[in-house]
Kinemage of the C-alpha trace (Angstrom):
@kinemage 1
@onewidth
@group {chain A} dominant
@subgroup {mainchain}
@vectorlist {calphas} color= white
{ca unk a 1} P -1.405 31.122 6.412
{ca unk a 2} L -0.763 28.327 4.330
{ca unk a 3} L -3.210 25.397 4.003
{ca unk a 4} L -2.289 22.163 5.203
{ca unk a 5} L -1.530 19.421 2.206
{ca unk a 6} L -3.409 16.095 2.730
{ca unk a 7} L -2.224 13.380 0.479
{ca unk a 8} L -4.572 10.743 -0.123
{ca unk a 9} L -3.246 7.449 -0.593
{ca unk a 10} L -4.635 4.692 -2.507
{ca unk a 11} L -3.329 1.460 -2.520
{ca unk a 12} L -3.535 -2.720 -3.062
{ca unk a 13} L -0.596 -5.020 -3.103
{ca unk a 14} L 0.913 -4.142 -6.433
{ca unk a 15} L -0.048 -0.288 -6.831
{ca unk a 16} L 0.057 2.922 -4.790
{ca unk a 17} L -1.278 5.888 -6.059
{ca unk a 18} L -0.733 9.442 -4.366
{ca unk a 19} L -3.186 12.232 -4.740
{ca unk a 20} L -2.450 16.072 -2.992
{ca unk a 21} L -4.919 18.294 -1.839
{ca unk a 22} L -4.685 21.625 -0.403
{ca unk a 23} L -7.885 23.074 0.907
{ca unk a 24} L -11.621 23.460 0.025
{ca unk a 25} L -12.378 24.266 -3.579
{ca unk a 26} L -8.692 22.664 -4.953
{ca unk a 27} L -9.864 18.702 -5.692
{ca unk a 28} L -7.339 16.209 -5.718
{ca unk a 29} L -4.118 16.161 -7.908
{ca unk a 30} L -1.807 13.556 -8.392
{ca unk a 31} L 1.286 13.825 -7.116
{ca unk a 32} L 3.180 12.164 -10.441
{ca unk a 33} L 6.439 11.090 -8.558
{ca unk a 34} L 4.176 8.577 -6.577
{ca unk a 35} L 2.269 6.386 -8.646
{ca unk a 36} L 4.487 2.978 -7.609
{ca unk a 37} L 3.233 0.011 -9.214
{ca unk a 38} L 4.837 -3.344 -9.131
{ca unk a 39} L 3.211 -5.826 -11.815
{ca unk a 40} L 1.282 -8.372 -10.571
{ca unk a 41} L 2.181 -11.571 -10.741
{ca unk a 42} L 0.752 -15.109 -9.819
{ca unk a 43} L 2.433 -18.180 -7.639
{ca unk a 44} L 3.658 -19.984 -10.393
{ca unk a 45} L 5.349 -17.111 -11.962
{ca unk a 46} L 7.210 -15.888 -8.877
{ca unk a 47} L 8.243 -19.495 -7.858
{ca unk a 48} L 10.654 -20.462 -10.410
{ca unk a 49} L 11.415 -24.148 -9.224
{ca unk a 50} L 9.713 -26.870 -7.270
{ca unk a 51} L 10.290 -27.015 -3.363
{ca unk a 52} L 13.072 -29.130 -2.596
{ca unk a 53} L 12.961 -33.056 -0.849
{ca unk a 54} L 13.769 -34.233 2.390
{ca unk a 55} L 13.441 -37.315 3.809
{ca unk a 56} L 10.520 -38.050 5.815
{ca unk a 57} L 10.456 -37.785 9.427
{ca unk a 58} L 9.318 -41.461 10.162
{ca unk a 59} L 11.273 -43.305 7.199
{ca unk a 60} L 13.408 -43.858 4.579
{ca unk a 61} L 11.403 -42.428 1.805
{ca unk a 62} L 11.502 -38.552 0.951
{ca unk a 63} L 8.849 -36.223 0.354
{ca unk a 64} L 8.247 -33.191 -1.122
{ca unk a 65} L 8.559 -29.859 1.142
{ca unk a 66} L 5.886 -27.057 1.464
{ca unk a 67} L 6.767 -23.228 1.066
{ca unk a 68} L 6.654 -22.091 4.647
{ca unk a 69} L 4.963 -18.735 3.240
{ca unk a 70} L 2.639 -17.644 0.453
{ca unk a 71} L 5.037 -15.779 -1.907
{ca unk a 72} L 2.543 -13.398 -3.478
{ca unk a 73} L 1.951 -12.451 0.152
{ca unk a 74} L 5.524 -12.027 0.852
{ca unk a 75} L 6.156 -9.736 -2.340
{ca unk a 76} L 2.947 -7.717 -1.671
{ca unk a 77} L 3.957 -7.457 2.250
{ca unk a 78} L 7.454 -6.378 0.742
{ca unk a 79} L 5.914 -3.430 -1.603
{ca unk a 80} L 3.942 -1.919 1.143
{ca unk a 81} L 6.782 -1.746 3.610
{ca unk a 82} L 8.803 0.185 0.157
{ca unk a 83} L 5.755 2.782 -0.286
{ca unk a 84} L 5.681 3.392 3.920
{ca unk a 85} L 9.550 4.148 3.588
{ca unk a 86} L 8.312 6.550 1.123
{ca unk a 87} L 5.993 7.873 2.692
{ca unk a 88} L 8.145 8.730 5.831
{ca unk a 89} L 10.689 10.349 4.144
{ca unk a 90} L 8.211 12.446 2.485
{ca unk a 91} L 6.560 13.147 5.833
{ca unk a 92} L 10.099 14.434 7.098
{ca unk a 93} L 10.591 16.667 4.315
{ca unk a 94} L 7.121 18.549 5.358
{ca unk a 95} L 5.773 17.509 1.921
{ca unk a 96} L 2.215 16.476 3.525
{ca unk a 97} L 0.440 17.325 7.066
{ca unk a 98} L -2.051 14.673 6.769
{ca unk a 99} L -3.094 11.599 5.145
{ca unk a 100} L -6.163 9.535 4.277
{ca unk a 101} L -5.499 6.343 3.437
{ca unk a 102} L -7.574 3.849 1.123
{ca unk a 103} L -7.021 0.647 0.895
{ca unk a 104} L -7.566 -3.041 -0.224
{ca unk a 105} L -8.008 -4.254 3.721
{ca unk a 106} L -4.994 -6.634 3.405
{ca unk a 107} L -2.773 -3.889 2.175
{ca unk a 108} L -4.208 -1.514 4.784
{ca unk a 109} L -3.127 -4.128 7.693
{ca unk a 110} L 0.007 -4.826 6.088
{ca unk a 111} L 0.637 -1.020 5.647
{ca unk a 112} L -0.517 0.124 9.555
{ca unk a 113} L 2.535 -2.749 10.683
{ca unk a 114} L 5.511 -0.782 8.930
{ca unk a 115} L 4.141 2.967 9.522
{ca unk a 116} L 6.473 4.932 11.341
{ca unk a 117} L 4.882 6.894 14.022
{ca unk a 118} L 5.538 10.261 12.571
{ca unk a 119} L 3.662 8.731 10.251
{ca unk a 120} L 0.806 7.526 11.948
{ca unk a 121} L 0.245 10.816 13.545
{ca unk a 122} L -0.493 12.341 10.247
{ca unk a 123} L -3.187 9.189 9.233
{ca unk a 124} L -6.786 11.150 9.720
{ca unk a 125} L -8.773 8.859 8.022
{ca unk a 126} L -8.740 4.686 6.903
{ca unk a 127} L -10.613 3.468 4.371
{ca unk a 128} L -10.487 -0.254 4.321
{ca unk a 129} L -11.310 -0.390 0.558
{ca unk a 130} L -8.838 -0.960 -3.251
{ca unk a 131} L -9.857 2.625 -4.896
{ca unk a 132} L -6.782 1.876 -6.803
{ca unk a 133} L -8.666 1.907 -10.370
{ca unk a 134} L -11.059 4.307 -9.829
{ca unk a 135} L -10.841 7.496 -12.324
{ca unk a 136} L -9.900 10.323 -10.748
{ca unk a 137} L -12.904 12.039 -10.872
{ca unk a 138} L -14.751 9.149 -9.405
{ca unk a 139} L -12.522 9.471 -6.288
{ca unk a 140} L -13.850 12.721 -4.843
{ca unk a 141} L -17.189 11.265 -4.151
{ca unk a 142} L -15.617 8.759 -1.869
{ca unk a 143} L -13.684 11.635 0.177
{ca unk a 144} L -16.238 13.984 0.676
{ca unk a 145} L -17.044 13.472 3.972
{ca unk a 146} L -13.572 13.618 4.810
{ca unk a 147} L -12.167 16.642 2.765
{ca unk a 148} L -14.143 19.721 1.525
{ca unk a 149} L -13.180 19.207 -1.868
């Protein structure tokens, strides 16, 4: 009988990192075609222009306008629904049974919104911390009590 492959993920709002493993004794190996990583980038960079001007609500004068969102929040929101799309269509082509999941806690709500449920039913574990730049060797001590390794 085969074992059953457990990905672990690892991700933050700009990274993802997948790792495979496939029973006791086998450690964790990274599954090269999933290491997404969108570079980081502040406010001030991703805003290219000043909000617009409206005229105030009480007045004549005008006033500058407000974002109505945070846009690192928006682009960070965007990259974790990208890596759960991934995720599901690797989930329908069998390529993991389950999945741990470690991540910075804002990434880890964001990513639990946009799971799809065949998804979900996979998730054994949730780890609400950014293991994103740990070496891999420095990983396995965090997953031991989850995985034989």
């Amino acid at each position: 009988m085969k074992p059953t492959v457990t990905w672990i993920l690892l991700l933050d709002g700009a990274q993802a990192k997948v790792f495979s493993h496939e029973g006791p004794g086998t450690g964790l190996t990274p599954v090269r075609d999933l290491m997404l990583e969108e570079e980081p980038l502040k406010a001030r960079e991703i805003m290219a222009d000043k909000p617009g001007r409206s005229f105030s609500s009480g007045s004549d004068g005008r006033s500058a306008m407000e974002y109505s969102s945070d846009p690192v929040d928006v682009r960070e929101a965007r990259f974790v629904k990208s890596v759960a799309e991934v995720l599901d269509g690797k989930r329908q082509q069998s390529a993991f049974g389950k999945l741990v999941i470690a991540a910075a806690p804002a990434a880890l709500g964001d990513l639990r919104a946009v799971l799809s449920d065949q998804v979900k039913a996979a998730v054994i574990a949730e780890m609400p911390k950014d293991l994103t730049n740990l070496p891999t060797d420095q990983l396995e001590k965090h997953f031991g009590d989850i995985l034989v390794l």
